[in-house]
C-alpha positions as CSV (number, residue, x, y, z in Angstrom):
1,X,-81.2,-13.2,33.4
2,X,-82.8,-12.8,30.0
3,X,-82.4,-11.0,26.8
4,X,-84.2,-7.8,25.8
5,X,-84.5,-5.5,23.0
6,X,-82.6,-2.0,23.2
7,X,-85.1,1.0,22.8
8,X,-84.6,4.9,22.9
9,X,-86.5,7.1,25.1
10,X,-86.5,10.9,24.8
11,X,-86.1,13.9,28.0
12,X,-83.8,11.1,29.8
13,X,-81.3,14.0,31.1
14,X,-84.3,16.6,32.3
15,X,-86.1,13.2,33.8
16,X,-82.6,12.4,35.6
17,X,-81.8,15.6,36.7
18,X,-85.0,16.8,38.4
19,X,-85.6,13.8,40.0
20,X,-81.6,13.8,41.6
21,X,-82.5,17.4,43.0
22,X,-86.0,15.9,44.5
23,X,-84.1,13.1,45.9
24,X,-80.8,14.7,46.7
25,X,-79.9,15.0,50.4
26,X,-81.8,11.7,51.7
27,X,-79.8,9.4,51.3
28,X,-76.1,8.7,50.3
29,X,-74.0,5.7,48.2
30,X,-70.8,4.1,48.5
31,X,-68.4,2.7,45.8
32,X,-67.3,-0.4,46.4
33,X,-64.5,-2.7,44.4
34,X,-64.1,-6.4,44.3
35,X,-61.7,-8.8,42.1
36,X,-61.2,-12.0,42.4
37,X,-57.9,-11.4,40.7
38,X,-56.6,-9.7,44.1
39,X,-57.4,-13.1,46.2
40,X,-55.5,-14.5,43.4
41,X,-52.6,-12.4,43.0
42,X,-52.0,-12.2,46.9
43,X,-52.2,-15.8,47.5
44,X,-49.4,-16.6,45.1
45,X,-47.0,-13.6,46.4
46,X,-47.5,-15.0,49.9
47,X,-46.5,-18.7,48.5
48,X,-43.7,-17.0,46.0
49,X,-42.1,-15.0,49.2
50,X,-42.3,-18.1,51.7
51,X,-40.5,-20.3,49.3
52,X,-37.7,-17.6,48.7
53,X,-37.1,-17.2,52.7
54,X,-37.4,-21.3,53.3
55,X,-39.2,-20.8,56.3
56,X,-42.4,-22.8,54.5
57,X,-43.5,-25.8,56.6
58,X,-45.6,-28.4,55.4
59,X,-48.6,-27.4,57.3
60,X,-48.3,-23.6,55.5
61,X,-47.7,-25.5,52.0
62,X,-51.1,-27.4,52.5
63,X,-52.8,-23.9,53.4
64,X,-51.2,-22.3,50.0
65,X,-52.0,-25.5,48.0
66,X,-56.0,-25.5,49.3
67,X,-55.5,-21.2,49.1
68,X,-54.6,-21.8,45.3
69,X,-57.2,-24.0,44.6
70,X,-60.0,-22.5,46.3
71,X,-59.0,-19.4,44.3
72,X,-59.1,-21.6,40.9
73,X,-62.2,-23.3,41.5
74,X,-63.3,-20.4,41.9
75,X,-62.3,-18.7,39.5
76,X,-63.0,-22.0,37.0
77,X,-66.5,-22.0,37.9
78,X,-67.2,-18.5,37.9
79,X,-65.6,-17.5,34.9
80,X,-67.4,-14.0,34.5
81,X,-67.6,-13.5,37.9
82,X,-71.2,-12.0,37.2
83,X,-72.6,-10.3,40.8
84,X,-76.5,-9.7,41.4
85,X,-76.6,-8.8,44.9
86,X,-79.1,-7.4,47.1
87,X,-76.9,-6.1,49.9
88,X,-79.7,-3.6,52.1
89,X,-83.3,-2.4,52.2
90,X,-85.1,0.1,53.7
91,X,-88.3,2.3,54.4
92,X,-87.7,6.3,55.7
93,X,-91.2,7.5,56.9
94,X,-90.1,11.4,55.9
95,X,-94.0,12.6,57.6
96,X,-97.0,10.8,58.0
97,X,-97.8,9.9,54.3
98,X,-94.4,10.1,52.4
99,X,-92.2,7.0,52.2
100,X,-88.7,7.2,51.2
101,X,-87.4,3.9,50.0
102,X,-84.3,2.4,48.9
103,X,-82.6,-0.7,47.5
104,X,-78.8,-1.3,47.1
105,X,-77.4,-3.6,44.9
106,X,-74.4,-5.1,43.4
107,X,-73.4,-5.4,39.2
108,X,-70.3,-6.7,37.8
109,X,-69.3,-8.8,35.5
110,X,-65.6,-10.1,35.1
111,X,-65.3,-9.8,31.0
112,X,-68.1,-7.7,30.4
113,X,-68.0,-3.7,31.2
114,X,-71.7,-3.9,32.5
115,X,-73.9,-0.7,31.5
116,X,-77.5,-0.5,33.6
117,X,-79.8,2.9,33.5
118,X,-79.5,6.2,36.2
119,X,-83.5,6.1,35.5
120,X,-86.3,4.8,37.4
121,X,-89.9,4.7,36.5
122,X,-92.8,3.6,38.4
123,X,-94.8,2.0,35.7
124,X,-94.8,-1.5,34.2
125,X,-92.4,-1.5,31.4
126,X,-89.4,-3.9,29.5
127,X,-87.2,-0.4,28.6
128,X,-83.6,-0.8,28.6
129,X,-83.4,2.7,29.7
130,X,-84.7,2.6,33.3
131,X,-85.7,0.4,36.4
132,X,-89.1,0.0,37.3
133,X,-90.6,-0.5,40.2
134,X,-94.4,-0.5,41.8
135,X,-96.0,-0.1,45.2
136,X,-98.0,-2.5,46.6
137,X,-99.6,-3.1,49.9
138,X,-99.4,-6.7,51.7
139,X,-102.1,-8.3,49.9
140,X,-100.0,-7.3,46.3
141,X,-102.5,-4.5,45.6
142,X,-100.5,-1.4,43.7
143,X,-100.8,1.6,45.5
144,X,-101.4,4.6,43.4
145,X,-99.8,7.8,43.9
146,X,-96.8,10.3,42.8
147,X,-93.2,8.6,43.0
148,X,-90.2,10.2,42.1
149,X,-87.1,7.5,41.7
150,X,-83.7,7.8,40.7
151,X,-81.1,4.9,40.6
152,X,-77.4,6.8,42.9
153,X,-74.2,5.0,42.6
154,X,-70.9,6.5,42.4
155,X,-69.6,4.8,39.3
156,X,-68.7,6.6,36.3
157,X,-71.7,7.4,34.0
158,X,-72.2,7.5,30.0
159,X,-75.3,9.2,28.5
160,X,-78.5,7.8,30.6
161,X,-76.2,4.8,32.0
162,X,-73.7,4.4,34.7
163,X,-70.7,2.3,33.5
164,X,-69.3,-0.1,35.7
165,X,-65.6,-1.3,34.2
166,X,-65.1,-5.3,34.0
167,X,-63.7,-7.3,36.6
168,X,-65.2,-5.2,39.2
169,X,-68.8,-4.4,40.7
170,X,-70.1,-1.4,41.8
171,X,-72.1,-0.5,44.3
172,X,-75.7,1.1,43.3
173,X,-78.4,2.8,45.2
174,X,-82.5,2.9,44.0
175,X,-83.9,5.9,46.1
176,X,-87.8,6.5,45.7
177,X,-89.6,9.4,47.4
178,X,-93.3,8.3,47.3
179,X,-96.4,9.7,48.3
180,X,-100.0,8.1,48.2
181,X,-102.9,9.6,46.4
182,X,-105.0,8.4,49.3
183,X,-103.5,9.9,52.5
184,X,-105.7,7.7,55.1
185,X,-104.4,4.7,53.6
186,X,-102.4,1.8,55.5
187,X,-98.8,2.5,55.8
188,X,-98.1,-1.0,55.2
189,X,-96.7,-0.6,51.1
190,X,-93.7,-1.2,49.7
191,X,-91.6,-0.9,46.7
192,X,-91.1,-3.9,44.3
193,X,-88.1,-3.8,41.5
194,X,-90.1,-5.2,38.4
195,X,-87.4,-4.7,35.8
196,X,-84.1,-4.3,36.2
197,X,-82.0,-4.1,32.9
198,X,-78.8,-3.9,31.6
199,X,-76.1,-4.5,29.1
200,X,-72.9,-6.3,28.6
201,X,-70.5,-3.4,26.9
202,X,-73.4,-1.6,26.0
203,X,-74.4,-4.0,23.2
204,X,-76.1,-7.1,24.6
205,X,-79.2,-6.4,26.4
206,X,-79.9,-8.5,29.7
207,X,-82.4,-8.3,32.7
208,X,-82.9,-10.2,36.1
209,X,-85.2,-12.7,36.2
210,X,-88.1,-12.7,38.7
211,X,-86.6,-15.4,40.8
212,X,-83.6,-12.8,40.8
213,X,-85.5,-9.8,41.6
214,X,-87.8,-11.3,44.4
215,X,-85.4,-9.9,46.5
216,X,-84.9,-6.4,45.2
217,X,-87.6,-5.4,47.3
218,X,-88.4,-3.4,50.6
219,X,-90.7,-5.6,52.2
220,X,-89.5,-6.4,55.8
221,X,-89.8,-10.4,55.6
222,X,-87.1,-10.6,52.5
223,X,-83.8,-10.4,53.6
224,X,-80.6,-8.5,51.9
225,X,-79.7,-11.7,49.3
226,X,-76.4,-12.7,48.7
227,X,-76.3,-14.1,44.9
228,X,-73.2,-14.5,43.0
229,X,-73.3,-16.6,39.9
């Protein structure tokens, strides 16, 4: 995860909007909500309510005891709770040239409201105000062609950004309809995340690393990652 500079782009909300209505009925996201403070919380009541009945052993007070510090090592060594997960990827063949592809992922951060951009582009680029991505074919040759890509999720959104509240994560979806110039060529391309920014409480700019976003990719031989830092 690295720092970046914040930029502006312009025709964000006509970018967004067209590309939702190309992509819209392909594919679907769902919200999701984690805390650790739950597994916390629900740990102690069980303790807290044994206690008060007397009917704790000492075989159930070791369970709480390695319950309650599981849950504080955890917590202790994960203090923001920060979550970078890959969690599916796929490839649609929609007819015999068009690929639909997509890429869910996890963002959440347990101090920071996280703020990452509805916008993807399929060009290099270091913008805080979209994802990129590129198609390549097995032998990391980009595949030229017209892509239209759109990040879905569910959470709650703020100009060009969904906001994702702190202490949770959030579910998010990258959907790319993608067509090659060439319409002889291979099958065998798929979509890469190159950049994938966003920002803690929309101030301080952040990305994945490429050792991060490796996986945050479409290619059969990567599986869905589990990362939680």
């Amino acid at each position: 995860m690295t720092l970046t500079t914040k930029t502006k782009t312009t025709k964000d909300y006509k970018t967004i909007s067209q590309t939702k209505a190309t992509i819209c009925g392909f594919c679907c996201v769902l919200d999701d909500y984690t805390s650790l403070r739950d597994f916390e919380i629900t740990a102690d009541t069980m303790y807290t309510r044994s206690m008060t009945q007397g009917k704790i052993t000492s075989q159930m007070r070791f369970i709480y005891i390695f319950i309650s510090l599981f849950v504080f090592v955890l917590v202790l060594y994960t203090p923001h709770v920060h979550a970078y997960v890959t969690t599916s990827q796929s490839e649609i063949n929609l007819d015999k040239h068009a690929k639909l592809f997509l890429v869910t992922y996890k963002l959440g951060h347990e101090s920071h409201t996280v703020h990452t951009p509805i916008l993807a582009k399929n060009l290099p680029s270091t913008s805080t105000q979209a994802l990129s991505y590129e198609i390549r074919d097995t032998q990391g040759k980009i595949i030229p062609g017209k892509a239209e890509g759109i990040v879905l999720s569910k959470s709650t959104t703020k100009d060009t950004h969904y906001v994702i509240p702190k202490g949770t994560t959030r579910s998010l979806s990258l959907a790319v309809v993608f067509t090659p110039e060439d319409p002889t060529i291979d099958t065998k391309y798929h979509l890469f995340v190159t950049h994938l920014p966003f920002s803690f409480d929309g101030a301080t700019q952040l990305q994945l690393n490429p050792s991060e976003l490796k996986y945050y990719t479409t290619k059969p031989e990567l599986p869905a990652l589990q990362v939680t830092r």
